[in-house]
C-alpha positions as CSV (number, residue, x, y, z in Angstrom):
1,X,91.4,-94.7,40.4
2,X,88.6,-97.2,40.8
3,X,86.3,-94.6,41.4
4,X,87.2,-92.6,38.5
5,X,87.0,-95.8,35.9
6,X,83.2,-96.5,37.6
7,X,82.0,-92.9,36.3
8,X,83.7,-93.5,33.1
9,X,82.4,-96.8,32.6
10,X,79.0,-95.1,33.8
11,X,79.0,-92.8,31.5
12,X,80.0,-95.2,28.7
13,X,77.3,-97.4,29.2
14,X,74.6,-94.6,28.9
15,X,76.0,-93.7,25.5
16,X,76.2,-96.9,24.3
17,X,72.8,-97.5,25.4
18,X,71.7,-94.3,23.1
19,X,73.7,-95.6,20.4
20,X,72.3,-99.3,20.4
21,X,68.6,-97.0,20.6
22,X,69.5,-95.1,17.4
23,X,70.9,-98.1,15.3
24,X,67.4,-99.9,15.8
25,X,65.0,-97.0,15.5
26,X,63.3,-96.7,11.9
27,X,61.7,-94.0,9.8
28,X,58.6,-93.5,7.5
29,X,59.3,-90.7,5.0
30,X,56.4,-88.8,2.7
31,X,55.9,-85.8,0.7
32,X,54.2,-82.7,1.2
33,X,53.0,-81.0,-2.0
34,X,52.8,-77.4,-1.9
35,X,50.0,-76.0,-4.6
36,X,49.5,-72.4,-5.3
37,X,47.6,-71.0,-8.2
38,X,47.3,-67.9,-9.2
39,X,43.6,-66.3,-10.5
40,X,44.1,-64.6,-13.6
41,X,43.0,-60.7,-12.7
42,X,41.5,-58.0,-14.4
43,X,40.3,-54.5,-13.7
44,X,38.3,-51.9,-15.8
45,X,37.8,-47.8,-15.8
46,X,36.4,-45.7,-18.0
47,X,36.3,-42.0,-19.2
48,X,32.7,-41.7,-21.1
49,X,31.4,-40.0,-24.2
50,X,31.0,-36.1,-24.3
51,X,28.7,-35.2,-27.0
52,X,28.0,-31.6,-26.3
53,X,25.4,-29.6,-27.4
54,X,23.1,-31.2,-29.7
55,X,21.9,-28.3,-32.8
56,X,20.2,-31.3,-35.1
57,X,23.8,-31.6,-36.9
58,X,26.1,-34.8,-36.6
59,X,27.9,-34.7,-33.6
60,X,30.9,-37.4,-32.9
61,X,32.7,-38.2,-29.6
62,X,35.3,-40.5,-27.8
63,X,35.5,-42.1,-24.9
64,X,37.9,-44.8,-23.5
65,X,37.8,-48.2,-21.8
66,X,41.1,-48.8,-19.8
67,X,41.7,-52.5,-19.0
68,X,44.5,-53.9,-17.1
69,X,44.9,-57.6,-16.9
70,X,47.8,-59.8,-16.2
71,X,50.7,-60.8,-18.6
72,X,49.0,-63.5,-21.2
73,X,45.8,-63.0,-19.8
74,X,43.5,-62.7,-22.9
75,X,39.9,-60.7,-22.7
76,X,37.5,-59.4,-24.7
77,X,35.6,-56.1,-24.0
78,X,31.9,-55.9,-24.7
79,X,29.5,-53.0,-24.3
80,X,25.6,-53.6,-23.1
81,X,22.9,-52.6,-25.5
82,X,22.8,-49.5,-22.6
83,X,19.5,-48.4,-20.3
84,X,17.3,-47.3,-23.2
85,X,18.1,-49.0,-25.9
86,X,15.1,-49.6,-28.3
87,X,14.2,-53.1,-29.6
88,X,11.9,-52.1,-32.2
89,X,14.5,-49.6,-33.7
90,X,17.9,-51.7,-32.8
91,X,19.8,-48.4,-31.1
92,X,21.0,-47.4,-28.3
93,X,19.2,-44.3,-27.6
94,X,19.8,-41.3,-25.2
95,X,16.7,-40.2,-22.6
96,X,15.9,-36.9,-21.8
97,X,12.9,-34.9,-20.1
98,X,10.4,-36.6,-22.1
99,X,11.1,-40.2,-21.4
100,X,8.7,-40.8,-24.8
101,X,11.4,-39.1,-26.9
102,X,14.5,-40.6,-27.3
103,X,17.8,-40.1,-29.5
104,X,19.4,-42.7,-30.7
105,X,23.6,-42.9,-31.4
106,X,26.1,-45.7,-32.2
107,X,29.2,-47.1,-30.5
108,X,31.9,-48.3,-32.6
109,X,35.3,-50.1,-32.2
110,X,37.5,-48.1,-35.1
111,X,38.0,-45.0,-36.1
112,X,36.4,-45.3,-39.3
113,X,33.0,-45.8,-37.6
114,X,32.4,-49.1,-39.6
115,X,32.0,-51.5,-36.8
116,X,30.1,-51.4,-34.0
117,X,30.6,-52.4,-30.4
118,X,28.2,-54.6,-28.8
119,X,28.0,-58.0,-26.8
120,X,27.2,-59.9,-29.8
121,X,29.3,-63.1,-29.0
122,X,28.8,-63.3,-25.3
123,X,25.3,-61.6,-23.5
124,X,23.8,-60.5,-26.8
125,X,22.3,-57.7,-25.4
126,X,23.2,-55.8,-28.4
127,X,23.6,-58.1,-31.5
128,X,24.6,-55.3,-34.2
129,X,28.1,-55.2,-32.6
130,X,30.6,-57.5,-31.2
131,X,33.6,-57.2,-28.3
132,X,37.1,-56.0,-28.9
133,X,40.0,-58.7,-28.2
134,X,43.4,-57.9,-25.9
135,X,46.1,-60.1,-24.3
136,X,47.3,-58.5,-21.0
137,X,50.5,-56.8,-20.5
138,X,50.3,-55.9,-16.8
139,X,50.3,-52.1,-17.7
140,X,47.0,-50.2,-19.0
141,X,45.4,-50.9,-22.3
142,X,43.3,-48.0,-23.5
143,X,40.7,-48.8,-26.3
144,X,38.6,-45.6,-27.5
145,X,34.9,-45.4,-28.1
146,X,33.8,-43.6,-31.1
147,X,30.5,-42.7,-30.7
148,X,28.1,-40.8,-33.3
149,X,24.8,-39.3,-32.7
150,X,23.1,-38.6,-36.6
151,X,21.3,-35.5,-37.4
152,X,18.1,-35.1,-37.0
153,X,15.1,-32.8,-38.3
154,X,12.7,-33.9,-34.9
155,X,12.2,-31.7,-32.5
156,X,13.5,-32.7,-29.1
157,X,12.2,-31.0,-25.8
158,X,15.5,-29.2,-24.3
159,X,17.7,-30.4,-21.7
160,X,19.9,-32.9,-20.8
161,X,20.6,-36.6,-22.2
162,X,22.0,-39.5,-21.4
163,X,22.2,-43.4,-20.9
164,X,24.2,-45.7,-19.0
165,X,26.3,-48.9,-20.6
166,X,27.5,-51.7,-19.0
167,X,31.3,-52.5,-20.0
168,X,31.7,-56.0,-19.0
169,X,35.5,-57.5,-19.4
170,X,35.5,-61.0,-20.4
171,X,38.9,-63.2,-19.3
């Protein structure tokens, strides 16, 4: 039985050893903040304006912008004064063959053709017309381009106009 009480005593000794460590050891604590933020994100497409064929008469057409920006996110959509536009005249203007002769249209924001689309209150590229306003939704907003090009009596060489604009979305 002696033998068994030394290995017991042994063994007792060892834990209360550990014990007696953890009873003095201390501790430092801290925090670790954790940050995340998220970019507010936007994206653009468009479908562009299809005047047809061009007989000297009026001719109006639609396009749309489609923007899709997070929930709250608020933009604005603004529309360059395009490749060609003219200074001396203030239009946006559609090149053809002759890159001396040139026919102008307008871009507008309503349906009523009354106001114009531009970049008036951000790049001022083209000042006749300002951007259009949105909040984001997470889902696609569409907002149509009216576009007109006037009659005319000039005489155009035949073929194929066009110009490029720069949509540029604002968040």
């Amino acid at each position: 039985m002696g033998k068994l009480l030394t290995v017991f005593l042994a063994c007792f000794g060892v834990v209360l050893v550990v014990r007696i460590a953890d009873l003095s050891a201390e501790t430092v604590t801290t925090t670790l903040p954790i940050h995340l933020t998220v970019a507010p994100s936007c994206a653009v497409s468009t479908a562009g304006l299809e005047f047809g064929v061009w007989t000297h008469q009026s001719l109006a057409a639609n396009g749309t912008i489609g923007v899709v920006c997070g929930r709250g996110v608020d933009y604005h959509v603004s529309l360059s004064a395009g490749s060609h536009y003219g200074p001396g005249t203030n239009l946006r203007q559609l090149a053809g063959p002759n890159p001396n002769r040139l026919l102008p249209y307008i871009l507008y924001k309503d349906a009523g053709r009354s106001q114009e689309w531009g970049d008036q209150d951000f790049a001022s590229t083209y000042s006749q017309g300002t951007s259009v306003f949105g909040s984001g939704t997470s889902q696609p907003q569409m907002h149509t381009v009216y576009g007109v090009v006037e009659g005319s009596a000039d005489r155009l060489p035949p073929g194929s106009y066009s110009d490029t604009v720069l949509v540029t979305v604002h968040f």
